[in-house]
PDB file of the backbone (N, CA, C, O) and the ligand in Angstrom, with CONECT records:
HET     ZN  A 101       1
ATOM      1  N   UNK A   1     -54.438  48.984  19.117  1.00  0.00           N
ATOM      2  CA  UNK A   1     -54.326  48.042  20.233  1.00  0.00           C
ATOM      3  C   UNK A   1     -53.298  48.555  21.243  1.00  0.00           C
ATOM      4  O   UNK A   1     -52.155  48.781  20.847  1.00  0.00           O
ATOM      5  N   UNK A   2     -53.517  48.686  22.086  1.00  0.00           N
ATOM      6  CA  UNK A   2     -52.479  48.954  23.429  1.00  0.00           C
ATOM      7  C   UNK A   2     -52.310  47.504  24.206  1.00  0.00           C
ATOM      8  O   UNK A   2     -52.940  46.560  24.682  1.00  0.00           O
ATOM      9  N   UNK A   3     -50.650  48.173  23.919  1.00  0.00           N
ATOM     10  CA  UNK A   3     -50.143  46.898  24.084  1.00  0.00           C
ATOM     11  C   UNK A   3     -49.145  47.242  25.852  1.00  0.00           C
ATOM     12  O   UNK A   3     -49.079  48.382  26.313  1.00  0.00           O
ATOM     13  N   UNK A   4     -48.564  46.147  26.481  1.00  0.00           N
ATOM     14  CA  UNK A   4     -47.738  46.445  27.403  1.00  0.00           C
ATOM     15  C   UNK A   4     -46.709  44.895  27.897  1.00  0.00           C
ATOM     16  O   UNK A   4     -46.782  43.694  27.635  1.00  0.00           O
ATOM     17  N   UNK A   5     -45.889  45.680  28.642  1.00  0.00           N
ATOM     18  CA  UNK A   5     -45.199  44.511  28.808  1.00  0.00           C
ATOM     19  C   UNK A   5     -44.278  44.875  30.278  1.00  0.00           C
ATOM     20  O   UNK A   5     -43.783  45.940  30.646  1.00  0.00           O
ATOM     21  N   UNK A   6     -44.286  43.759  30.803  1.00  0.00           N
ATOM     22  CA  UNK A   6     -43.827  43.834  32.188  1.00  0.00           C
ATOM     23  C   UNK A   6     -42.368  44.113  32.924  1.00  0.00           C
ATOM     24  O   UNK A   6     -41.641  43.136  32.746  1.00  0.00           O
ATOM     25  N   UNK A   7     -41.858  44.934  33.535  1.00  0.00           N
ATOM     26  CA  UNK A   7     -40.151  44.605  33.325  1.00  0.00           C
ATOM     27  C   UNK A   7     -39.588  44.715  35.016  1.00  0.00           C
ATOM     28  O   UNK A   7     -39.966  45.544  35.843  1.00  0.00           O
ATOM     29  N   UNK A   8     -39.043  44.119  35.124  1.00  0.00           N
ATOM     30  CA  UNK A   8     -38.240  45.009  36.680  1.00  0.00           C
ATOM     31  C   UNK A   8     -38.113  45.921  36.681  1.00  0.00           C
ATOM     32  O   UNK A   8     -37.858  46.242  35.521  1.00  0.00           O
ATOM     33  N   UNK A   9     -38.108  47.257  37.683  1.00  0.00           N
ATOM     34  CA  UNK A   9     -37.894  48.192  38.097  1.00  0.00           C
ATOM     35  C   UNK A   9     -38.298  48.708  39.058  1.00  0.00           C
ATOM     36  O   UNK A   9     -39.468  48.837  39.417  1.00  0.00           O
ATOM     37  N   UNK A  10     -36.945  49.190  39.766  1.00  0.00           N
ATOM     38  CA  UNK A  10     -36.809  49.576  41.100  1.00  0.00           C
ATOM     39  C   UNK A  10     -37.465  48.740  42.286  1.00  0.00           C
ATOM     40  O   UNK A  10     -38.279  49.104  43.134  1.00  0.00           O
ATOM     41  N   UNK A  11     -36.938  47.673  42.108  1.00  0.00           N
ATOM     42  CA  UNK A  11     -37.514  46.673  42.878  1.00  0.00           C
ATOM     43  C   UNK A  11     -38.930  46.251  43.009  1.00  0.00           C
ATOM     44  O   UNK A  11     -39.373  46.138  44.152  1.00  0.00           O
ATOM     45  N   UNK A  12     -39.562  46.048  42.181  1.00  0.00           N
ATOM     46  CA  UNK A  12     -40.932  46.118  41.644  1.00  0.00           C
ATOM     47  C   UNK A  12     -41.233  45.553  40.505  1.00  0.00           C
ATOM     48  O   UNK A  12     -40.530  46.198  39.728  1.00  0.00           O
ATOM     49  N   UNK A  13     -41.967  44.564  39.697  1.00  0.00           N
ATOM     50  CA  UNK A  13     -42.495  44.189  38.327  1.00  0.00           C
ATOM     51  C   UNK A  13     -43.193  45.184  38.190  1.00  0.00           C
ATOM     52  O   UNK A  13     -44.344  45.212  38.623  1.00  0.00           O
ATOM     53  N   UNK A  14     -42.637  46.197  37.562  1.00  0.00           N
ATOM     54  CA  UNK A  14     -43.773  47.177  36.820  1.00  0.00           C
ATOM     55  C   UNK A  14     -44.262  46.802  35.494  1.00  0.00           C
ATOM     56  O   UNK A  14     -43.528  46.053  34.849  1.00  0.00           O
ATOM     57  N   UNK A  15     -45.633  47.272  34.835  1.00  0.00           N
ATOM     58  CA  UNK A  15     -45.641  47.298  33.625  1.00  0.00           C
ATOM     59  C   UNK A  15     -45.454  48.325  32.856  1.00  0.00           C
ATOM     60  O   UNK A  15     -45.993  49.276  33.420  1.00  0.00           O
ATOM     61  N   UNK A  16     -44.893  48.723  31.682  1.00  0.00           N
ATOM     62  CA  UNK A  16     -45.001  49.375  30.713  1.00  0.00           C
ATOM     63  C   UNK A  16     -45.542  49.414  29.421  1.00  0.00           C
ATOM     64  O   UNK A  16     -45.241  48.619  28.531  1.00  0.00           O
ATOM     65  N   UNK A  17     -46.436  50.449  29.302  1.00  0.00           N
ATOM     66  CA  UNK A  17     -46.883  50.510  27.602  1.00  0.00           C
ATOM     67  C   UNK A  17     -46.092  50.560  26.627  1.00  0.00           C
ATOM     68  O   UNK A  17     -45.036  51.192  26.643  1.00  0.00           O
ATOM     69  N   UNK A  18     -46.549  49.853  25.607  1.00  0.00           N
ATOM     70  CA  UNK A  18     -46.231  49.458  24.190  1.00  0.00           C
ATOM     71  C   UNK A  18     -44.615  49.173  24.810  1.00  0.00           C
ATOM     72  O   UNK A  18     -44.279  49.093  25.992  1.00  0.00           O
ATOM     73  N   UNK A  19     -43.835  49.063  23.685  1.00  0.00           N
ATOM     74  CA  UNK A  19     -42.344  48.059  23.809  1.00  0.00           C
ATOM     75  C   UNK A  19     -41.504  48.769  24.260  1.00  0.00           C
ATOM     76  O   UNK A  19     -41.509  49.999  24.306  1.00  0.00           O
ATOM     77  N   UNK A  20     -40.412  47.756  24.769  1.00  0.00           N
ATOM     78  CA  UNK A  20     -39.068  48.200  25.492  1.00  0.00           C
ATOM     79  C   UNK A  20     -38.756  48.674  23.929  1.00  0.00           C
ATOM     80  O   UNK A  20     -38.920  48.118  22.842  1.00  0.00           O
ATOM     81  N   UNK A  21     -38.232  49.958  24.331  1.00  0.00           N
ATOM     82  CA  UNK A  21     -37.322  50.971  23.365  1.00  0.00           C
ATOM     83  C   UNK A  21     -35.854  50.704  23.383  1.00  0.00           C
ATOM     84  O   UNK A  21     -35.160  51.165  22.477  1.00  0.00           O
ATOM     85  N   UNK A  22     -35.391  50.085  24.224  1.00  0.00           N
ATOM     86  CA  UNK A  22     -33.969  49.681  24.690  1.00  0.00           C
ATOM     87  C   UNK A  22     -33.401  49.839  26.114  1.00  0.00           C
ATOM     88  O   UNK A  22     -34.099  50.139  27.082  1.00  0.00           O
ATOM     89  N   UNK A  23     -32.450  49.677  26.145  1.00  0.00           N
ATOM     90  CA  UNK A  23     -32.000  49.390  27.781  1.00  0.00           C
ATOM     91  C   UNK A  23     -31.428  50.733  28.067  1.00  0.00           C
ATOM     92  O   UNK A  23     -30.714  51.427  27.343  1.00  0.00           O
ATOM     93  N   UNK A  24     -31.972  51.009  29.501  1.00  0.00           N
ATOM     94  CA  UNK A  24     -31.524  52.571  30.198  1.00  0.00           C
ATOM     95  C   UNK A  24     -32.097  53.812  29.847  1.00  0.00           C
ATOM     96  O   UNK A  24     -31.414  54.835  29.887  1.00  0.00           O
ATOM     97  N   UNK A  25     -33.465  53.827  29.453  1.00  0.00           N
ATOM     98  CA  UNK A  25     -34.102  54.889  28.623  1.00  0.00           C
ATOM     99  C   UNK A  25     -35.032  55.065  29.633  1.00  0.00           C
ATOM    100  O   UNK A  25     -35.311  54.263  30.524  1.00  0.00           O
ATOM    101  N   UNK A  26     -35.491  56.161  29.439  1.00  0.00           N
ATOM    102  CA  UNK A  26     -36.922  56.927  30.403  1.00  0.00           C
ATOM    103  C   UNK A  26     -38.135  55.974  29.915  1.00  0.00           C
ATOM    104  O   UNK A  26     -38.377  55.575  28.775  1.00  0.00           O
ATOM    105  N   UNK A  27     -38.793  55.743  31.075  1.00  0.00           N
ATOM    106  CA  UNK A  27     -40.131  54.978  30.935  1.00  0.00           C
ATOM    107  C   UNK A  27     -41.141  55.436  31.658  1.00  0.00           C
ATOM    108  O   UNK A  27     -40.717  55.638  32.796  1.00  0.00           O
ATOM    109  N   UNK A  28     -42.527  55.763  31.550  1.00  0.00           N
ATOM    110  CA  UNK A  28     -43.343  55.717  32.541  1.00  0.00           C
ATOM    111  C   UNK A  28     -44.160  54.692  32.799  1.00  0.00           C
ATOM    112  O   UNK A  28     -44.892  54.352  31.870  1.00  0.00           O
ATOM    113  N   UNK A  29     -44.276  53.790  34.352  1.00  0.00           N
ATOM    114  CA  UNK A  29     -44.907  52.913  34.537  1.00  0.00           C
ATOM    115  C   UNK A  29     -46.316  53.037  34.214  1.00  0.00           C
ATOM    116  O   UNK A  29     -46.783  54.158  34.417  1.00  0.00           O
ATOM    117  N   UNK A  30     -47.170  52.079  33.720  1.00  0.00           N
ATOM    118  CA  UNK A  30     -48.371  52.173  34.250  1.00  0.00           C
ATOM    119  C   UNK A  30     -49.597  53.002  35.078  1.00  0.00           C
ATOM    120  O   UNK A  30     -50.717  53.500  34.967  1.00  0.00           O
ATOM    121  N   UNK A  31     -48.144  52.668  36.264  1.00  0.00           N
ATOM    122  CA  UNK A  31     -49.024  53.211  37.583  1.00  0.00           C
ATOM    123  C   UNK A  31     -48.231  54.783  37.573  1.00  0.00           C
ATOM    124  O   UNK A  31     -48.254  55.529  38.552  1.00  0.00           O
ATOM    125  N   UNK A  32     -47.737  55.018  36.647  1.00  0.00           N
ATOM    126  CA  UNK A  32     -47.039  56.451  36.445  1.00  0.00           C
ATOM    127  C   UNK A  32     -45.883  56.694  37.311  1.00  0.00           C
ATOM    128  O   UNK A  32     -45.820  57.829  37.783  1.00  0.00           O
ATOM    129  N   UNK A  33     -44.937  55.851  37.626  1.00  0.00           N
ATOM    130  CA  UNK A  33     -43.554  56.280  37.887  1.00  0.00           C
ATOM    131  C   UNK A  33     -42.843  56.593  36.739  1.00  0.00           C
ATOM    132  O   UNK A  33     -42.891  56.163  35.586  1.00  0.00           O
ATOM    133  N   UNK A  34     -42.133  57.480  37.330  1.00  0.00           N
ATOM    134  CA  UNK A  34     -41.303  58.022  36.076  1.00  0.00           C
ATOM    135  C   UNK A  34     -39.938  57.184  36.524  1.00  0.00           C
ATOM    136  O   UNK A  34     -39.609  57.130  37.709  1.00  0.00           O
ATOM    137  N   UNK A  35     -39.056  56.435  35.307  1.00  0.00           N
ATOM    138  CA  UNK A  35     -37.873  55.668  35.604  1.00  0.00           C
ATOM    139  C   UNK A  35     -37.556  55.602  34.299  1.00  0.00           C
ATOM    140  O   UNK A  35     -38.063  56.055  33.273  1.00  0.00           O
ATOM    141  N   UNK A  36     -35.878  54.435  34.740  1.00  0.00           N
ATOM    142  CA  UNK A  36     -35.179  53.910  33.394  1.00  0.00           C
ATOM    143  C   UNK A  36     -35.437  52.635  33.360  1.00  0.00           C
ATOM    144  O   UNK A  36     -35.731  52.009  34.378  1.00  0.00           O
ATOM    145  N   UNK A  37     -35.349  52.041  32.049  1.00  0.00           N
ATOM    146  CA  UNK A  37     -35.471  50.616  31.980  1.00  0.00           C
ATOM    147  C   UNK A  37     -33.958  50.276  32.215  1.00  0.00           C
ATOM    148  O   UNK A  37     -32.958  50.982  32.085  1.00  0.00           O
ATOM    149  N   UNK A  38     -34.134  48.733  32.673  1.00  0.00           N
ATOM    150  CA  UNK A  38     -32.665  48.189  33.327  1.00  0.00           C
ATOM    151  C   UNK A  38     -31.762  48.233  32.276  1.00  0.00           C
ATOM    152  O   UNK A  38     -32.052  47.840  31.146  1.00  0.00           O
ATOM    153  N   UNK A  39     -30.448  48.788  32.653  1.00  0.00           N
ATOM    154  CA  UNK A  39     -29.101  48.738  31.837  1.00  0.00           C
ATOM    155  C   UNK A  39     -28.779  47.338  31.853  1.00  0.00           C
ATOM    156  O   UNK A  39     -27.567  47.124  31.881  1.00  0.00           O
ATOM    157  N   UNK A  40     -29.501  46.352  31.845  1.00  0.00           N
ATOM    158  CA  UNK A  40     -28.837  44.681  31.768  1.00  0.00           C
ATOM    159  C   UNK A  40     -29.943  44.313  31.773  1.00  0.00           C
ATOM    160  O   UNK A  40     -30.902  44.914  32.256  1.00  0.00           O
ATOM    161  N   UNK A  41     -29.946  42.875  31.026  1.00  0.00           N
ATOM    162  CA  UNK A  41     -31.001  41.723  30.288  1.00  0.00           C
ATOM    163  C   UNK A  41     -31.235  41.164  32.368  1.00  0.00           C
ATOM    164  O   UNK A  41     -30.368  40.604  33.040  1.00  0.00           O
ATOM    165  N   UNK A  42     -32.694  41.594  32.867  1.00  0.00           N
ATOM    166  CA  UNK A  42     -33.281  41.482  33.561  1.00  0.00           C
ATOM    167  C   UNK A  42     -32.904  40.014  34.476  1.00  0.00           C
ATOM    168  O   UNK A  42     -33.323  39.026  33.873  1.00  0.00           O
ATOM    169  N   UNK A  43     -32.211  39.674  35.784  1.00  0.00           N
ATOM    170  CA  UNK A  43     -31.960  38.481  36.166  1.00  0.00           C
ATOM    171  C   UNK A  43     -33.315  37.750  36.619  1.00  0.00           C
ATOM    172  O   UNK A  43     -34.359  38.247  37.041  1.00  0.00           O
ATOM    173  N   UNK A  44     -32.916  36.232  36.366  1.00  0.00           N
ATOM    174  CA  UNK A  44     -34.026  35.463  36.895  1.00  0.00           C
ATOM    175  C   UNK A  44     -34.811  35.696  38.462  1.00  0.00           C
ATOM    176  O   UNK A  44     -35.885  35.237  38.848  1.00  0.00           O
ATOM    177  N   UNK A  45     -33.769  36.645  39.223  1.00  0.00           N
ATOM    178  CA  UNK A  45     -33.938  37.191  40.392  1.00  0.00           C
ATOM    179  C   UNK A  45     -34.803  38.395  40.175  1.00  0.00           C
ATOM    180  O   UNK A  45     -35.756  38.585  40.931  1.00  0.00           O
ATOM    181  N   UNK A  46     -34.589  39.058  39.389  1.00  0.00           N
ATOM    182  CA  UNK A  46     -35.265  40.352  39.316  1.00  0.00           C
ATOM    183  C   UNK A  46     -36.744  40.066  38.502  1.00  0.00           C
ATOM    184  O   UNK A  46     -37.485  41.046  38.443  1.00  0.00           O
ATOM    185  N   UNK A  47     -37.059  39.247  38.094  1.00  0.00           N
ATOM    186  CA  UNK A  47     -38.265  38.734  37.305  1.00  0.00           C
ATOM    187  C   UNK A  47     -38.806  38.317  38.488  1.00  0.00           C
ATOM    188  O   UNK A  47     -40.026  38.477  38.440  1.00  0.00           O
ATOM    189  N   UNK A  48     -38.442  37.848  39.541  1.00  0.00           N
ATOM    190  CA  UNK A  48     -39.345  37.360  40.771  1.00  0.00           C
ATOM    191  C   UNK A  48     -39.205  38.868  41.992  1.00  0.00           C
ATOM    192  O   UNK A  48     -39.112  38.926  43.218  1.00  0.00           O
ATOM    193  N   UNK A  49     -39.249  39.804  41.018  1.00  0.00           N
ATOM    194  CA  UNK A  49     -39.536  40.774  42.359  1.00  0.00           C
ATOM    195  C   UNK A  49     -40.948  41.186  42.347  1.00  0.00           C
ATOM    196  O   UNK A  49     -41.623  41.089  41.322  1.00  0.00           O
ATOM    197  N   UNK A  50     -41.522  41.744  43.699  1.00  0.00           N
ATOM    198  CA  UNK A  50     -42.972  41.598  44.181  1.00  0.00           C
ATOM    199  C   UNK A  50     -43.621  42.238  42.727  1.00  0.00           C
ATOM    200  O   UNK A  50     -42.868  43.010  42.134  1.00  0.00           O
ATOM    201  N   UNK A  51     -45.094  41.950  42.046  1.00  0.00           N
ATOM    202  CA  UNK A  51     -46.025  42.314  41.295  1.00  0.00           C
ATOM    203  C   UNK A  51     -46.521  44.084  42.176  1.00  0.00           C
ATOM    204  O   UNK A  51     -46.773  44.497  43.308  1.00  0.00           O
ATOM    205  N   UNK A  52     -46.399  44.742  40.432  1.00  0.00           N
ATOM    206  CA  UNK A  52     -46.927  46.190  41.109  1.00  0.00           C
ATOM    207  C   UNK A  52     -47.899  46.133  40.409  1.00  0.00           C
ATOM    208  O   UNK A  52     -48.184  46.209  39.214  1.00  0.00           O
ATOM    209  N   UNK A  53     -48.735  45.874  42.073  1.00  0.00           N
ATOM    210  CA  UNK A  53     -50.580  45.764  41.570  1.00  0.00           C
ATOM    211  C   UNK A  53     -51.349  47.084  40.838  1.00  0.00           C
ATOM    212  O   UNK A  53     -52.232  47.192  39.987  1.00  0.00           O
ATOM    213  N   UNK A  54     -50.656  47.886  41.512  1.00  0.00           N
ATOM    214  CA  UNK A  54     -50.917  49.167  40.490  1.00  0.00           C
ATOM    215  C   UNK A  54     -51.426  49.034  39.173  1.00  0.00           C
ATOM    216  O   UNK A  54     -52.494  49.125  38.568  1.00  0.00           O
ATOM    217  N   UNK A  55     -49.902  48.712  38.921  1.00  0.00           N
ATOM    218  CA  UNK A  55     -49.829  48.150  37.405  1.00  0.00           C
ATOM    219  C   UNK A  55     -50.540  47.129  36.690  1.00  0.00           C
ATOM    220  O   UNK A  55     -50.908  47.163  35.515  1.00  0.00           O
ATOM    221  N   UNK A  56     -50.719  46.039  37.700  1.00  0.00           N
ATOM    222  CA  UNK A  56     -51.060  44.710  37.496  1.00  0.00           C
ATOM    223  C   UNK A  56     -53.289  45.322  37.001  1.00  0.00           C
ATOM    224  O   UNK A  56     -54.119  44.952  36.172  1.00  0.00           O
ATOM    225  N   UNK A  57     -53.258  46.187  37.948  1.00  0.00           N
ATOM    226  CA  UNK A  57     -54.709  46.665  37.661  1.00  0.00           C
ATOM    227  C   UNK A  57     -55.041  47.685  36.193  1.00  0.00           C
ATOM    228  O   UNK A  57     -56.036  47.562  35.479  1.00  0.00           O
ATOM    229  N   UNK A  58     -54.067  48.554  36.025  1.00  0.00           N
ATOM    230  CA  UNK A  58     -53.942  49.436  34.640  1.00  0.00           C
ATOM    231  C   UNK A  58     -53.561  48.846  33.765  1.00  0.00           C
ATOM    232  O   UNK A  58     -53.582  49.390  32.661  1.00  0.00           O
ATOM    233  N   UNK A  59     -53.001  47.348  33.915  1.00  0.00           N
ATOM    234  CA  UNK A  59     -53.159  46.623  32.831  1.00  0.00           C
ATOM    235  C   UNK A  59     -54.273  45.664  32.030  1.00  0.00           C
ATOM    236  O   UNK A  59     -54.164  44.920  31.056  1.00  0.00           O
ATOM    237  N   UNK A  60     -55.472  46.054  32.954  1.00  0.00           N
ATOM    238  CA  UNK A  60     -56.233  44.784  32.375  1.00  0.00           C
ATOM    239  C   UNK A  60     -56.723  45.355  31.232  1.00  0.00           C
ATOM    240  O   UNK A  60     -57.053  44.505  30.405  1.00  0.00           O
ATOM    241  N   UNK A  61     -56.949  46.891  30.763  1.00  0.00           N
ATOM    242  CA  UNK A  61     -57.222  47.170  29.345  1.00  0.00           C
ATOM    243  C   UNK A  61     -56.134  47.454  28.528  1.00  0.00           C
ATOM    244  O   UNK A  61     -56.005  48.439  27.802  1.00  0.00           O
ATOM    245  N   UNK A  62     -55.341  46.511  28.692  1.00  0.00           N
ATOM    246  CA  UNK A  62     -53.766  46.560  27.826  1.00  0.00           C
ATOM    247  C   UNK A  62     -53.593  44.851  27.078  1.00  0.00           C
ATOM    248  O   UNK A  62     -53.992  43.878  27.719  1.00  0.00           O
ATOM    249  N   UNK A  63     -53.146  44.735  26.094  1.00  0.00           N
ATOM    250  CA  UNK A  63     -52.685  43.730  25.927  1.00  0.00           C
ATOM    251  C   UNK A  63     -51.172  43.230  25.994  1.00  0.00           C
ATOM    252  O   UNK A  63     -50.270  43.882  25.468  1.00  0.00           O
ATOM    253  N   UNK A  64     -50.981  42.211  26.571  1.00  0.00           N
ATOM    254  CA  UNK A  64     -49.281  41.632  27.163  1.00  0.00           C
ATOM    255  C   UNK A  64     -48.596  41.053  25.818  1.00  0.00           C
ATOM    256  O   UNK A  64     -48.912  40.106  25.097  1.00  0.00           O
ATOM    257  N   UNK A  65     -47.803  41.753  25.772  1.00  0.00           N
ATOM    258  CA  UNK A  65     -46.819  41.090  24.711  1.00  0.00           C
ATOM    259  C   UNK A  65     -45.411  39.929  25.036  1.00  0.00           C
ATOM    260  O   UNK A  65     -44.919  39.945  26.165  1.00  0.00           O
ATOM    261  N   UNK A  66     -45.106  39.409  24.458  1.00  0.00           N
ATOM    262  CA  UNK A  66     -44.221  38.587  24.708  1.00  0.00           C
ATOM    263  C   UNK A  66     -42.829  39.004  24.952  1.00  0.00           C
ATOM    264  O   UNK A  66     -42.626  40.217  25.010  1.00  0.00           O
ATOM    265  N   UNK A  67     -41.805  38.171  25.108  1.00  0.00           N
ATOM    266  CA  UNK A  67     -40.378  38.428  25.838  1.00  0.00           C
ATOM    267  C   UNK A  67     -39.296  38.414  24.581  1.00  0.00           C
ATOM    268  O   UNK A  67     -38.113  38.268  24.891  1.00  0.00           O
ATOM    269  N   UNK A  68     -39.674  38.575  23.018  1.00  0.00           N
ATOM    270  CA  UNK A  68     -39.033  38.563  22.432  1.00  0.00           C
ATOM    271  C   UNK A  68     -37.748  39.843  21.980  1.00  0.00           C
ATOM    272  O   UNK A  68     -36.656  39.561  21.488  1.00  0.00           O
ATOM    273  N   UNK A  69     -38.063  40.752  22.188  1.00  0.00           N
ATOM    274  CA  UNK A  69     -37.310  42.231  22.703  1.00  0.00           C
ATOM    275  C   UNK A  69     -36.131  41.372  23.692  1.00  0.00           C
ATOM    276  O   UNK A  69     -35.000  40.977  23.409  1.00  0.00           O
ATOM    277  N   UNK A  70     -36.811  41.295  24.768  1.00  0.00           N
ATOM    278  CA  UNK A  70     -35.763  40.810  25.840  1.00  0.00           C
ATOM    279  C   UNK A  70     -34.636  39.924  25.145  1.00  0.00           C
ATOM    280  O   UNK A  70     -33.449  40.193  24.959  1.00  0.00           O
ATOM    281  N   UNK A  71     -35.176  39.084  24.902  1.00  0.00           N
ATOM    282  CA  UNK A  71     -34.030  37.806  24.296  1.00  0.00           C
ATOM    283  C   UNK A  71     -33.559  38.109  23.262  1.00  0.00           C
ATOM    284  O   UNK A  71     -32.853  37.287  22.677  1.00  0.00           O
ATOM    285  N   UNK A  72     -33.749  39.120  22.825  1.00  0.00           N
ATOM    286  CA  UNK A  72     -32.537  39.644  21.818  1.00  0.00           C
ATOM    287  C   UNK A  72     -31.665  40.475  22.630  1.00  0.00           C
ATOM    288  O   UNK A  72     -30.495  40.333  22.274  1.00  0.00           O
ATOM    289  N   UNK A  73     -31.832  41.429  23.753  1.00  0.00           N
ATOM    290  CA  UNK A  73     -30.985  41.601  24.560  1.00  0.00           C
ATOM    291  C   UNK A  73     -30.060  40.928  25.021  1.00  0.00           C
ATOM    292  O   UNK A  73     -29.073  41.394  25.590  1.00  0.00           O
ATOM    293  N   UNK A  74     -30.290  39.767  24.821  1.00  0.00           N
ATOM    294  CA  UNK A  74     -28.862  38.488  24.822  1.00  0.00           C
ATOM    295  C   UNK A  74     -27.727  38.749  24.048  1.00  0.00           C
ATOM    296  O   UNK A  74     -26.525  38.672  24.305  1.00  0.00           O
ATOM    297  N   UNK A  75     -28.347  39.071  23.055  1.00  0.00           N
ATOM    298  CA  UNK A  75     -27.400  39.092  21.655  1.00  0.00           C
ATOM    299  C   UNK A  75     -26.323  40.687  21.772  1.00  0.00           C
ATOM    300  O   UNK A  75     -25.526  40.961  20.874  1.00  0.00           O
TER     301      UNK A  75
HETATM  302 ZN    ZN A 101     -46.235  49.921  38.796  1.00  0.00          ZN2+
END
């Protein structure tokens, strides 16, 4: 099953395949940017940055996983 999950970056909701590995690590989007995932538990501000349709389209043969990763980033 391919899985993905959505995160801020670089001013953008990108998605990423299968799970956050941890905070500040190399990721490739979806839509194939190469980046880091955010060094900090994602603000309610940054969850409302614009949808990368890119992504939003290379995801429809992906399945969305939930925010439970994240909220342990609390901890
Ligand atoms: Zn994207």
């Amino acid at each position: 099953m391919k899985t993905f999950r959505w995160l801020p970056l670089d001013q953008r909701r990108h998605a990423i395949p299968g799970e956050v590995q941890g905070q500040n690590i190399p990721v490739t989007t979806l839509c194939g940017q190469e980046t880091t995932t955010p060094d900090h538990v994602p603000t309610k501000v940054e969850w409302l940055w614009e949808t990368c349709w890119d992504c939003h389209e290379k995801a429809r043969g992906y399945v969305h996983i939930g925010l439970a990763l994240l909220a342990e980033w609390r901890g």
